[in-house]
N, C-alpha and C positions, 0 to 999 in steps of 0.2 A: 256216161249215163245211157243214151239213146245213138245210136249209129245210123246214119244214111248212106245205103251206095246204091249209086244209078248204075243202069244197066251200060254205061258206057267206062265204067270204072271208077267214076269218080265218087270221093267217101268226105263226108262230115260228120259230127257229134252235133246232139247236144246237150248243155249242161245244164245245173238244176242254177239257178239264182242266188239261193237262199233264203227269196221273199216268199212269204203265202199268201195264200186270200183265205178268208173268214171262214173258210170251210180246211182250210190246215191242206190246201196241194199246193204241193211247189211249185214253182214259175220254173218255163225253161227257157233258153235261147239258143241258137245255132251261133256255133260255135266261129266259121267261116261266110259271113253273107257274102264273099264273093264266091262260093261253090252252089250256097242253094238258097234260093229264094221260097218264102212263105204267104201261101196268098189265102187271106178267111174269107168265102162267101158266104153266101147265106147258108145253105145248108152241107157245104161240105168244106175242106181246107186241101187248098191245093200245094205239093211241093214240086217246084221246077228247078231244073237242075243248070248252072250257069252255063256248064260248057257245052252240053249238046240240047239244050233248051226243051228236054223230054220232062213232060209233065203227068206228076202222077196223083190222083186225087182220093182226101180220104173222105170218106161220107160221115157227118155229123150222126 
């Protein structure tokens, strides 16, 4: 569904769930949590990548 590759090579997906919320979008999840970690701040969501720890952030 959605692909991630860091700039170090490393690639993960993620895939839709099935489940929605009350407004009908799909839920996702990463396919490998040990390639990339997801982190929700307050106003942005960060993706860090496990093996070279390069973090890249999307803004809310």
């Amino acid at each position: 569904m959605m692909n991630f590759e860091c700039e170090c090579g490393n690639t993960t997906r993620f895939f839709a769930t099935g489940d929605q919320d009350e407004q009908r979008r799909e839920y996702i999840e990463v396919e490998d949590e040990e390639r990339l970690a997801v982190i929700f701040g307050e106003d942005s969501v960060l993706f860090q990548c496990k093996f070279c720890n390069y973090t890249y952030r999307l803004q809310k």
